[in-house]
VEXDREN-364205 format. One record per residue: x, y, z of N, C-alpha, C, O, CB in turn. Coordinates in pm, 1 decimal, padded with zeros to 6 digits. Glycine has a CB too. Example, Ala and Ser with C-alpha at 12.3 -4.5 7.8 and 13.67 -1.06 7.14 Angstrom:
! VEXDREN-364205
<site n_x="01319.0" n_y="-00569.0" n_z="00780.0" ca_x="01230.0" ca_y="-00450.0" ca_z="00780.0" c_x="01320.0" c_y="-00330.0" c_z="00780.0" o_x="01423.6" o_y="-00331.9" o_z="00846.5" cb_x="01130.8" cb_y="-00447.3" cb_z="00904.6"/>
<site n_x="01285.0" n_y="-00225.0" n_z="00708.0" ca_x="01367.0" ca_y="-00106.0" ca_z="00714.0" c_x="01290.0" c_y="00003.0" c_z="00787.0" o_x="01340.9" o_y="00113.8" o_z="00803.9" cb_x="01408.4" cb_y="-00059.8" cb_z="00572.5"/>
This chain:
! VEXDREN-364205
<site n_x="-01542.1" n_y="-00471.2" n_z="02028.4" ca_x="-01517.9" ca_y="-00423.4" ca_z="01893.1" c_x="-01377.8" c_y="-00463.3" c_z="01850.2" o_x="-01278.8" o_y="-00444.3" o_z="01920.8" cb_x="-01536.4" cb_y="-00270.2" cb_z="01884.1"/>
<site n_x="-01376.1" n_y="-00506.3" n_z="01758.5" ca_x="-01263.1" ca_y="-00567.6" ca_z="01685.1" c_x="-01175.6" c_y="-00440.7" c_z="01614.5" o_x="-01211.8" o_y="-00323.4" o_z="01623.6" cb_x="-01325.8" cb_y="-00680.1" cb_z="01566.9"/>
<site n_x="-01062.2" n_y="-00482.3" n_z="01547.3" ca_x="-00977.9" ca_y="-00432.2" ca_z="01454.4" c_x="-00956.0" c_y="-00495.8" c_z="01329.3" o_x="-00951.7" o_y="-00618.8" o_z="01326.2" cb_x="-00870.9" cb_y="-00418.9" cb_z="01507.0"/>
<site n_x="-00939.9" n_y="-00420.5" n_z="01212.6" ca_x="-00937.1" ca_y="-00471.9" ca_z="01032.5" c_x="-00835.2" c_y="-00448.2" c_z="01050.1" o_x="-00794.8" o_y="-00340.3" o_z="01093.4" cb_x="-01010.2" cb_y="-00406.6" cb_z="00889.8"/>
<site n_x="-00764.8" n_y="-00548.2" n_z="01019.4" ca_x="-00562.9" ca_y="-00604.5" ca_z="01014.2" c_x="-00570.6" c_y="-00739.2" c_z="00911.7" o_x="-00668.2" o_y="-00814.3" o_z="00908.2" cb_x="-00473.6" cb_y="-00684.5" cb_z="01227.7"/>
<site n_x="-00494.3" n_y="-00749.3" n_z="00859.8" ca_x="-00407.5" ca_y="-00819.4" ca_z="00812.1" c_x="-00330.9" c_y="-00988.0" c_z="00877.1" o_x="-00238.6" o_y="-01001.0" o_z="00957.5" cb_x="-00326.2" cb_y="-00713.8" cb_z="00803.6"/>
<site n_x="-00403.0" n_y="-01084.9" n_z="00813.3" ca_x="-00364.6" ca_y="-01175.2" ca_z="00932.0" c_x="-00329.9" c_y="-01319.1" c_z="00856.4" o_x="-00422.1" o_y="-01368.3" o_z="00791.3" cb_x="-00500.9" cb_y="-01189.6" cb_z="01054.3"/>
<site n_x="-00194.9" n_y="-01394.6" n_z="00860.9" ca_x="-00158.6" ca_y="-01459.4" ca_z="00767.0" c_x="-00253.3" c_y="-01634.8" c_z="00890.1" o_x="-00233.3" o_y="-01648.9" o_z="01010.8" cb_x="00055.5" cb_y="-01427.2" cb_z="00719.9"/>
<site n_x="-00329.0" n_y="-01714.9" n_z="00816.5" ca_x="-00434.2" ca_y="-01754.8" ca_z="00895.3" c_x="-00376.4" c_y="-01923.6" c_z="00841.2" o_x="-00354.2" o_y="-01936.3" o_z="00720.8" cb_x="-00615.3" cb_y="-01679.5" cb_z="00852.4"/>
<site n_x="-00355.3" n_y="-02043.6" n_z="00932.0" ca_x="-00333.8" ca_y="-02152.8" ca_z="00876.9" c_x="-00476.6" c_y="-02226.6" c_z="00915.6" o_x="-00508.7" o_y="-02237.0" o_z="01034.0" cb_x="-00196.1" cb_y="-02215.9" cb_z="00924.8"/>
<site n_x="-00549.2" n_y="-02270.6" n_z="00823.9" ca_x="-00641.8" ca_y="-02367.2" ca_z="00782.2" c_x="-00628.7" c_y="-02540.1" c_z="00790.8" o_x="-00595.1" o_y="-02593.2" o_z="00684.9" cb_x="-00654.9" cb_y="-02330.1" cb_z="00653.2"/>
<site n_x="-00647.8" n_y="-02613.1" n_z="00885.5" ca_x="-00629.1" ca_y="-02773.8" ca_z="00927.4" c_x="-00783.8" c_y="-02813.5" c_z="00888.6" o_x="-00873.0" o_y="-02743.1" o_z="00935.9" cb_x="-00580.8" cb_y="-02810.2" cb_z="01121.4"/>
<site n_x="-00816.3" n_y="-02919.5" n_z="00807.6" ca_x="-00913.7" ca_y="-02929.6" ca_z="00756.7" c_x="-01042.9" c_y="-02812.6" c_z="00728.4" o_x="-01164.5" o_y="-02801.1" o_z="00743.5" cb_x="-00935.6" cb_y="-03020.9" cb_z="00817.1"/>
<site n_x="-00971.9" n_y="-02767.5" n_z="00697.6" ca_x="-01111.9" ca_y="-02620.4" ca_z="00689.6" c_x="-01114.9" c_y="-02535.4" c_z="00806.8" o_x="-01154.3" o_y="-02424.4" o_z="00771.2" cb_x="-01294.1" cb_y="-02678.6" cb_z="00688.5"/>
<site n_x="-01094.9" n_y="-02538.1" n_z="00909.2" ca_x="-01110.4" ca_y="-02487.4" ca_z="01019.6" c_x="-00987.4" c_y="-02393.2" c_z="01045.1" o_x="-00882.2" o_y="-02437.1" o_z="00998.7" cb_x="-01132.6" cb_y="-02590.9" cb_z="01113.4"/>
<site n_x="-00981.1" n_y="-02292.7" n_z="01098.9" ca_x="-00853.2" ca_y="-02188.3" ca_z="01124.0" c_x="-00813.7" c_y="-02245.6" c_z="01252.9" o_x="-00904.7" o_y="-02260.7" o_z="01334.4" cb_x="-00888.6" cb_y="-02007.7" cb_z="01135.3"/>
<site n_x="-00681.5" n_y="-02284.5" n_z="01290.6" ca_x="-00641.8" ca_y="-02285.8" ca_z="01357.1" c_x="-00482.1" c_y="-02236.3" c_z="01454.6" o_x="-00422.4" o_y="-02278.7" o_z="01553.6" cb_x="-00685.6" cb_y="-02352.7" cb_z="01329.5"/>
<site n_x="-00472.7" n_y="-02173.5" n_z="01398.7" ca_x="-00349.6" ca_y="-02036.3" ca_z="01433.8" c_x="-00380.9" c_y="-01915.2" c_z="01355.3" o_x="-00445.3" o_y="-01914.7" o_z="01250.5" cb_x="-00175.3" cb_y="-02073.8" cb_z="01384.1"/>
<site n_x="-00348.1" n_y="-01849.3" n_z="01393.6" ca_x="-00334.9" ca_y="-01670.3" ca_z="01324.7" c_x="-00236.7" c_y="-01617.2" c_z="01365.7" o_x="-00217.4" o_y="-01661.3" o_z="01479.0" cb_x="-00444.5" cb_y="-01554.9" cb_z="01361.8"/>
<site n_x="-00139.7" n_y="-01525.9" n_z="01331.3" ca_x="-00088.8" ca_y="-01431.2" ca_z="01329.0" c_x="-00168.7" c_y="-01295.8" c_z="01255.9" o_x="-00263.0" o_y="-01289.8" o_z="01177.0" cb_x="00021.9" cb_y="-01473.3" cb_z="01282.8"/>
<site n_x="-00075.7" n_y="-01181.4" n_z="01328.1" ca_x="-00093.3" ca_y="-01051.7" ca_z="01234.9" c_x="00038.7" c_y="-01019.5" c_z="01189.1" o_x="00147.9" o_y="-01060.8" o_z="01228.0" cb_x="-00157.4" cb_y="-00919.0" cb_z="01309.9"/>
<site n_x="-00000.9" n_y="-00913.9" n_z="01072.4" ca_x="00110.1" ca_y="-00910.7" ca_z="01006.1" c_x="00079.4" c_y="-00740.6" c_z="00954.9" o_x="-00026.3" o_y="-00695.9" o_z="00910.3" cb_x="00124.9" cb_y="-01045.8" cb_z="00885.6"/>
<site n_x="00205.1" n_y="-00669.6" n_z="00977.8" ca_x="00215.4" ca_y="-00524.4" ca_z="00899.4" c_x="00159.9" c_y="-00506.9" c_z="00735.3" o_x="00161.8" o_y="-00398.6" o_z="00676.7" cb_x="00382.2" cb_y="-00486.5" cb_z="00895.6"/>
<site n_x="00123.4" n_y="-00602.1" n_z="00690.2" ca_x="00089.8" ca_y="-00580.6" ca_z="00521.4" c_x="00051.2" c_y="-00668.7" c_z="00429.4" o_x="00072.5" o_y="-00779.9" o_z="00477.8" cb_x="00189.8" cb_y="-00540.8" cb_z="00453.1"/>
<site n_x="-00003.3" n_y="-00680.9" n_z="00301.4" ca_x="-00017.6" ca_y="-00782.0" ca_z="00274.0" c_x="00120.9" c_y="-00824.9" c_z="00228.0" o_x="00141.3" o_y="-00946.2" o_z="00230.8" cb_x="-00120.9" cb_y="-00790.2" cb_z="00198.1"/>
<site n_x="00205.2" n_y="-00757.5" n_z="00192.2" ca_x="00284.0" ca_y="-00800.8" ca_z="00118.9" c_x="00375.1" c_y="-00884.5" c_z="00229.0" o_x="00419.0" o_y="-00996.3" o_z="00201.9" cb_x="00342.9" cb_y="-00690.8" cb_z="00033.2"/>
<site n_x="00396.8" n_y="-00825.8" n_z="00343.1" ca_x="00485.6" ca_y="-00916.9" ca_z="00432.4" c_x="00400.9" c_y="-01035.9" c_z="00423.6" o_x="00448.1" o_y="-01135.3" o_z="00368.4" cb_x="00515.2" cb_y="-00864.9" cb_z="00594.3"/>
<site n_x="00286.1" n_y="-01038.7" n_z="00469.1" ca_x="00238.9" ca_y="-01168.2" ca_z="00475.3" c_x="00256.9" c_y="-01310.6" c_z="00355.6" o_x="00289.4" o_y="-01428.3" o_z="00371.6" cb_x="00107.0" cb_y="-01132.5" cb_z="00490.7"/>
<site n_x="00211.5" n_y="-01216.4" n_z="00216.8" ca_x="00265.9" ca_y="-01338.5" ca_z="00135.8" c_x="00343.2" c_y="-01383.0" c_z="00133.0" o_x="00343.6" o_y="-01499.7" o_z="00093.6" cb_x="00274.1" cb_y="-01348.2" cb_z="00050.4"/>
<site n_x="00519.3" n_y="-01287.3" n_z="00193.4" ca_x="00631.0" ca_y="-01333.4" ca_z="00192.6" c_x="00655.7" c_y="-01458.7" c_z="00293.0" o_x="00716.7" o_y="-01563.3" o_z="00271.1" cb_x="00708.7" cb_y="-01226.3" cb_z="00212.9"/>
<site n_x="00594.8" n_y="-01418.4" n_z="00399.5" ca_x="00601.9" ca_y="-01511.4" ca_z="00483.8" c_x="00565.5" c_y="-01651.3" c_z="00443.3" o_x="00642.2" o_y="-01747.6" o_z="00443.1" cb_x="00535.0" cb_y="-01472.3" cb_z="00579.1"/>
<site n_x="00371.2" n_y="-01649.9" n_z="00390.8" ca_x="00351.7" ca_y="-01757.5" ca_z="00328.2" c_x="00402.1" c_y="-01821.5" c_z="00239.0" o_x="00384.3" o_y="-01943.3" o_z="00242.2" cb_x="00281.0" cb_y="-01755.6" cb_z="00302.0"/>
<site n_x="00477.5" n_y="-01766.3" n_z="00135.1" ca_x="00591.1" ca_y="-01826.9" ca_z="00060.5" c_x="00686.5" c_y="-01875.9" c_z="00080.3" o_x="00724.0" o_y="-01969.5" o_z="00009.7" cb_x="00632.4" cb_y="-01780.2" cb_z="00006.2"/>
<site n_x="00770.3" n_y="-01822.5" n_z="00199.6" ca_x="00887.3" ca_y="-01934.4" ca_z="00297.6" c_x="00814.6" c_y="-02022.5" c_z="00349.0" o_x="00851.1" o_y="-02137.9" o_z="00326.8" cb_x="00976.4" cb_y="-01873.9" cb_z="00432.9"/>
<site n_x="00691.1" n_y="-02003.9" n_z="00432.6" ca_x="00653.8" ca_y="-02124.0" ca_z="00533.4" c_x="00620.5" c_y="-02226.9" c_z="00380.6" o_x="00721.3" o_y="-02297.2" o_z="00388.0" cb_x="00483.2" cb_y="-02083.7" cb_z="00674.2"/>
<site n_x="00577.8" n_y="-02256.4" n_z="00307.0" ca_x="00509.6" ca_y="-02298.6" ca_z="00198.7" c_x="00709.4" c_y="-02392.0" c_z="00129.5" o_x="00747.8" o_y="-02504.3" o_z="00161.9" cb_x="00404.7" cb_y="-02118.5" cb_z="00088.3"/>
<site n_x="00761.8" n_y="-02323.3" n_z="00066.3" ca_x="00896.2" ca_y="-02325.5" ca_z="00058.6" c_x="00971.8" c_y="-02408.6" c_z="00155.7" o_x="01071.3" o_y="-02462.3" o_z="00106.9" cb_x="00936.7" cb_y="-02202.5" cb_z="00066.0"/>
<site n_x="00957.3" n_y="-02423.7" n_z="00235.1" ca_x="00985.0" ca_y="-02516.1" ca_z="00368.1" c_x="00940.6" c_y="-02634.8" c_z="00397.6" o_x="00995.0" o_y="-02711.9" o_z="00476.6" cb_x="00948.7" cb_y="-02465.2" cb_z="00470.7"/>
<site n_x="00812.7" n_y="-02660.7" n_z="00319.3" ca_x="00737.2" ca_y="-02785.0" ca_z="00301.7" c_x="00657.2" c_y="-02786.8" c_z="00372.6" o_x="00612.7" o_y="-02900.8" o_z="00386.1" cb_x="00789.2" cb_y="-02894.0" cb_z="00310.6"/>
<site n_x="00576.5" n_y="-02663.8" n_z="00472.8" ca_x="00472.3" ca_y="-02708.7" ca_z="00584.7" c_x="00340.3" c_y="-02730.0" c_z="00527.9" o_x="00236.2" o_y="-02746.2" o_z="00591.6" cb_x="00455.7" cb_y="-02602.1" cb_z="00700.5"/>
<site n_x="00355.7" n_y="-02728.5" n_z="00394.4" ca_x="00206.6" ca_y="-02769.8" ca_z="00324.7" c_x="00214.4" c_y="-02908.8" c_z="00297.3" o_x="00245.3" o_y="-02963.4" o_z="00191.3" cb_x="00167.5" cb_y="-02691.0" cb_z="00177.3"/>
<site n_x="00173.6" n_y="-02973.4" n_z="00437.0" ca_x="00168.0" ca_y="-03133.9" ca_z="00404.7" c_x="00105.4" c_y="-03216.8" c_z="00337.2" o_x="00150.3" o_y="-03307.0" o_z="00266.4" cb_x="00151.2" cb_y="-03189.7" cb_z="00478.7"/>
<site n_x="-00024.4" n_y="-03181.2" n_z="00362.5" ca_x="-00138.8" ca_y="-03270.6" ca_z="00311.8" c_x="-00237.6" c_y="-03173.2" c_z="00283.7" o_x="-00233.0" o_y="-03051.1" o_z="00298.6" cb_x="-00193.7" cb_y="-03384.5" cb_z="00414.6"/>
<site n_x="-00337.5" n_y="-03253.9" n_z="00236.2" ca_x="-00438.7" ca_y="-03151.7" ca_z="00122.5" c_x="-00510.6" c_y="-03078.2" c_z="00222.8" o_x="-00526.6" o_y="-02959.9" o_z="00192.6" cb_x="-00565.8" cb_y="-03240.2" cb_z="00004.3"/>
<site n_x="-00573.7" n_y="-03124.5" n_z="00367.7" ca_x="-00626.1" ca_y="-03058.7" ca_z="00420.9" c_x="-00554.6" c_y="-02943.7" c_z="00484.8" o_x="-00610.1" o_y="-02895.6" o_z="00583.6" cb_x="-00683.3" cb_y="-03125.2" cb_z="00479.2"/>
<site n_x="-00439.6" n_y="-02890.3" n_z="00445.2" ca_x="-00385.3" ca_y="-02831.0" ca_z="00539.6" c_x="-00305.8" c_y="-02694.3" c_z="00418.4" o_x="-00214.6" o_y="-02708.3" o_z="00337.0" cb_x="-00280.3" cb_y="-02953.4" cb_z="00643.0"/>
<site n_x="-00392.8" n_y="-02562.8" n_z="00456.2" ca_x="-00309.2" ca_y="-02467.7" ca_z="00358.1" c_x="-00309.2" c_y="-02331.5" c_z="00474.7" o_x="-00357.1" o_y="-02338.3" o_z="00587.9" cb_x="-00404.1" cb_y="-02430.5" cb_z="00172.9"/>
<site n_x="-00239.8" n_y="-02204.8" n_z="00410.9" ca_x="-00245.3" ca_y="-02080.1" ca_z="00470.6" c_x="-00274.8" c_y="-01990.8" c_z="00379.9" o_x="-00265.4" o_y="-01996.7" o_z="00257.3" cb_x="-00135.5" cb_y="-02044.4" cb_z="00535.0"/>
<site n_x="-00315.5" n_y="-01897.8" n_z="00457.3" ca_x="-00422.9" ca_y="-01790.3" ca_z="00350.4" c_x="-00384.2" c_y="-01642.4" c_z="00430.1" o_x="-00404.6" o_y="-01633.6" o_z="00551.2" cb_x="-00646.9" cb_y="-01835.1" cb_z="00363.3"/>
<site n_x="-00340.1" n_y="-01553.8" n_z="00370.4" ca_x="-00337.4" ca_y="-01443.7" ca_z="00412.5" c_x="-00495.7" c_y="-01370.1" c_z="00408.6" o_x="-00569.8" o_y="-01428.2" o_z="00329.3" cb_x="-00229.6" cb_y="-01382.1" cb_z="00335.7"/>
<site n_x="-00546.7" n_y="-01276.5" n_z="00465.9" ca_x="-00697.9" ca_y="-01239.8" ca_z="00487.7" c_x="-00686.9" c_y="-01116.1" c_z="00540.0" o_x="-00583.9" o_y="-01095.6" o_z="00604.2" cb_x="-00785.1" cb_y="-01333.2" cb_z="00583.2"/>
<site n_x="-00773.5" n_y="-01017.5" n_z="00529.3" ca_x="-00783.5" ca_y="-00907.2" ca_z="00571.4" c_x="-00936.1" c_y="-00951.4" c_z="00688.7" o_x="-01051.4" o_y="-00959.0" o_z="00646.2" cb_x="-00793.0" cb_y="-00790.1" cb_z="00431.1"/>
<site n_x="-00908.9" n_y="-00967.0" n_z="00787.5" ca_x="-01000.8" ca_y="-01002.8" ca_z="00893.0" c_x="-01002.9" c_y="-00890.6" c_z="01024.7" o_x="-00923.8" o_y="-00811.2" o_z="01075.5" cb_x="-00955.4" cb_y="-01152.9" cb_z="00942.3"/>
<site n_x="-01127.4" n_y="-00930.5" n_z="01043.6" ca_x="-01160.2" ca_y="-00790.0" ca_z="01221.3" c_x="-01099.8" c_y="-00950.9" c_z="01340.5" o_x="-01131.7" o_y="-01069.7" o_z="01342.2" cb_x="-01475.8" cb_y="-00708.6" cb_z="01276.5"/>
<site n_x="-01022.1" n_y="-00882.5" n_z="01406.5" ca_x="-00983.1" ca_y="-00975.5" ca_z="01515.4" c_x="-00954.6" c_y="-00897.5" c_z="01637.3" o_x="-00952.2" o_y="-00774.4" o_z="01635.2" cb_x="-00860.9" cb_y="-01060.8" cb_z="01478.1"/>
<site n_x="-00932.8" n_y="-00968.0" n_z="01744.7" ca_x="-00913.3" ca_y="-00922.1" ca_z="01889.0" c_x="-00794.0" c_y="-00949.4" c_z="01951.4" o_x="-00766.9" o_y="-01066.4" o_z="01978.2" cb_x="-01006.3" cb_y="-00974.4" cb_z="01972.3"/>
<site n_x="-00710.7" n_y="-00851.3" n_z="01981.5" ca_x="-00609.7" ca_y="-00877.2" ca_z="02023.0" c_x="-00598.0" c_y="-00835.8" c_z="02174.4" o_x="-00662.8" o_y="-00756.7" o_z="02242.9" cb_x="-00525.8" cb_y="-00828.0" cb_z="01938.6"/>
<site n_x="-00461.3" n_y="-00941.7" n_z="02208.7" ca_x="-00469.1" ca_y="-00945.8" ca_z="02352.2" c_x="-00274.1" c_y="-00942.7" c_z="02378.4" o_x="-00197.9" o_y="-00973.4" o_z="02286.7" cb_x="-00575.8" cb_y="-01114.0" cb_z="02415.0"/>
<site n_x="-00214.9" n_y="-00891.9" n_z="02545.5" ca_x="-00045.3" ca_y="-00884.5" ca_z="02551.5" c_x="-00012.8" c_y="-01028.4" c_z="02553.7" o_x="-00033.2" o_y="-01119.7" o_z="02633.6" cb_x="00028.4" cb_y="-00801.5" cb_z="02697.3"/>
<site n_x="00055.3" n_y="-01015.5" n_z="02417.1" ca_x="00159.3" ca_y="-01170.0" ca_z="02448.9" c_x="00240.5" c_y="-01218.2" c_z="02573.1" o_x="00229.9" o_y="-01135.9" o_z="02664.1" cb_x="00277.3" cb_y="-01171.6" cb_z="02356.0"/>
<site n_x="00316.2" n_y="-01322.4" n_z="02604.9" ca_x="00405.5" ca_y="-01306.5" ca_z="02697.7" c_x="00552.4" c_y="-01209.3" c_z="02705.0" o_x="00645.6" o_y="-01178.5" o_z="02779.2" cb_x="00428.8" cb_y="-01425.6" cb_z="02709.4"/>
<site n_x="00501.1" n_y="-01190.3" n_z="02583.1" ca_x="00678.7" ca_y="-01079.1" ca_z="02521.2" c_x="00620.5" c_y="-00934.7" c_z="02557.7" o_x="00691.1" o_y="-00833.9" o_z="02561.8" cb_x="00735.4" cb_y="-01077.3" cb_z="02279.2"/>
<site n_x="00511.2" n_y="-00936.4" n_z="02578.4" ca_x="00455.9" ca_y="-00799.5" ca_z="02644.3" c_x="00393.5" c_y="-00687.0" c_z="02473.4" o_x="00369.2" o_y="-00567.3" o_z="02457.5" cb_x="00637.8" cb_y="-00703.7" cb_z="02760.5"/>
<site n_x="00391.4" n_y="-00771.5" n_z="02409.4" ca_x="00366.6" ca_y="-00702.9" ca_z="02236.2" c_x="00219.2" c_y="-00772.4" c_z="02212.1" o_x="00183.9" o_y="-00887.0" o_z="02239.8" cb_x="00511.9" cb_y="-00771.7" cb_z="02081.9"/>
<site n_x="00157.1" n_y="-00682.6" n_z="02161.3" ca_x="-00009.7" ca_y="-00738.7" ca_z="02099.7" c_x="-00005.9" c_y="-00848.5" c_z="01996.1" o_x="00072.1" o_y="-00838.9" o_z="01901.4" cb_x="-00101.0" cb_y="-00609.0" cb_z="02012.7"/>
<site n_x="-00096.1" n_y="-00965.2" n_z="02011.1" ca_x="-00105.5" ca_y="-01058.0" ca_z="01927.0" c_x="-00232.6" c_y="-01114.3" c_z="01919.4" o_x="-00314.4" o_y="-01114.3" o_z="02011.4" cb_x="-00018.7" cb_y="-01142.1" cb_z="01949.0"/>
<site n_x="-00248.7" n_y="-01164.1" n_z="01804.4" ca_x="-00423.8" ca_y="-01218.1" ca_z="01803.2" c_x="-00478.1" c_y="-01300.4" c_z="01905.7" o_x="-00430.3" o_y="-01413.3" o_z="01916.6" cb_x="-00461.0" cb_y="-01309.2" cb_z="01680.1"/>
<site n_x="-00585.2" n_y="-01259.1" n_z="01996.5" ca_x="-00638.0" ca_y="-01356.8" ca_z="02048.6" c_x="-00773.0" c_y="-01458.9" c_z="01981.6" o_x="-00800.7" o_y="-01571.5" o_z="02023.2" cb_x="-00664.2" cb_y="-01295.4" cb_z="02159.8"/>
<site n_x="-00852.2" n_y="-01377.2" n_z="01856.6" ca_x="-00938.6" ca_y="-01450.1" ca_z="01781.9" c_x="-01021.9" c_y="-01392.0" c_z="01687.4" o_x="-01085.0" o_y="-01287.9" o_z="01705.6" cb_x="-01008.1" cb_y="-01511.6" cb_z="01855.3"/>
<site n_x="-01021.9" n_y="-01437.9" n_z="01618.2" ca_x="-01100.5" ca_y="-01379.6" ca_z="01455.5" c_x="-01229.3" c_y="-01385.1" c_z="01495.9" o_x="-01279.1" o_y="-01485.6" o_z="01546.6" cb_x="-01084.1" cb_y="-01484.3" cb_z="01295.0"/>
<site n_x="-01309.9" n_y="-01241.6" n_z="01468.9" ca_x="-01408.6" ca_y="-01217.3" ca_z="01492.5" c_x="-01541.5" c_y="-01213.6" c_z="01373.3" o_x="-01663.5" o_y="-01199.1" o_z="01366.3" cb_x="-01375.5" cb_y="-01118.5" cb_z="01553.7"/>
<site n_x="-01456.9" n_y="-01230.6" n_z="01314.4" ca_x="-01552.4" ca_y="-01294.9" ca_z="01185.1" c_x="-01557.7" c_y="-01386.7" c_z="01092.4" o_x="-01655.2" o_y="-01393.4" o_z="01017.6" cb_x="-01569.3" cb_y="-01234.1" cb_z="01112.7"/>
């Protein structure tokens, strides 16, 4: 069973391929607005999307919970 969080999600041709979670939406847009601001929106196939998604989390190496995979 998953958890409904908040998860700022980068998209490489359509496909998700990193996630983070994030405390809110609002942190998240902020975030997406620096990373975006920074120029990591290279090419057309490639954007980030903040999402309210059920995901599974697992202990990072920092010993703090982090996404291991979007469950829907």
């Amino acid at each position: 069973m998953g958890v409904l969080t908040i998860v700022l999600i980068l998209y490489m041709g359509g496909e998700a391929v990193e996630y983070t979670h994030r405390d809110g939406i609002s942190e998240c847009l902020s975030v997406k607005r620096k990373i975006e601001r920074l120029g990591w929106k290279d090419s057309k196939g490639t954007r980030y999307s903040c999402e309210k998604r059920e995901v599974e989390f697992e202990t990072g190496p920092d010993g703090k919970p982090q996404v291991a995979k979007l469950l829907d």
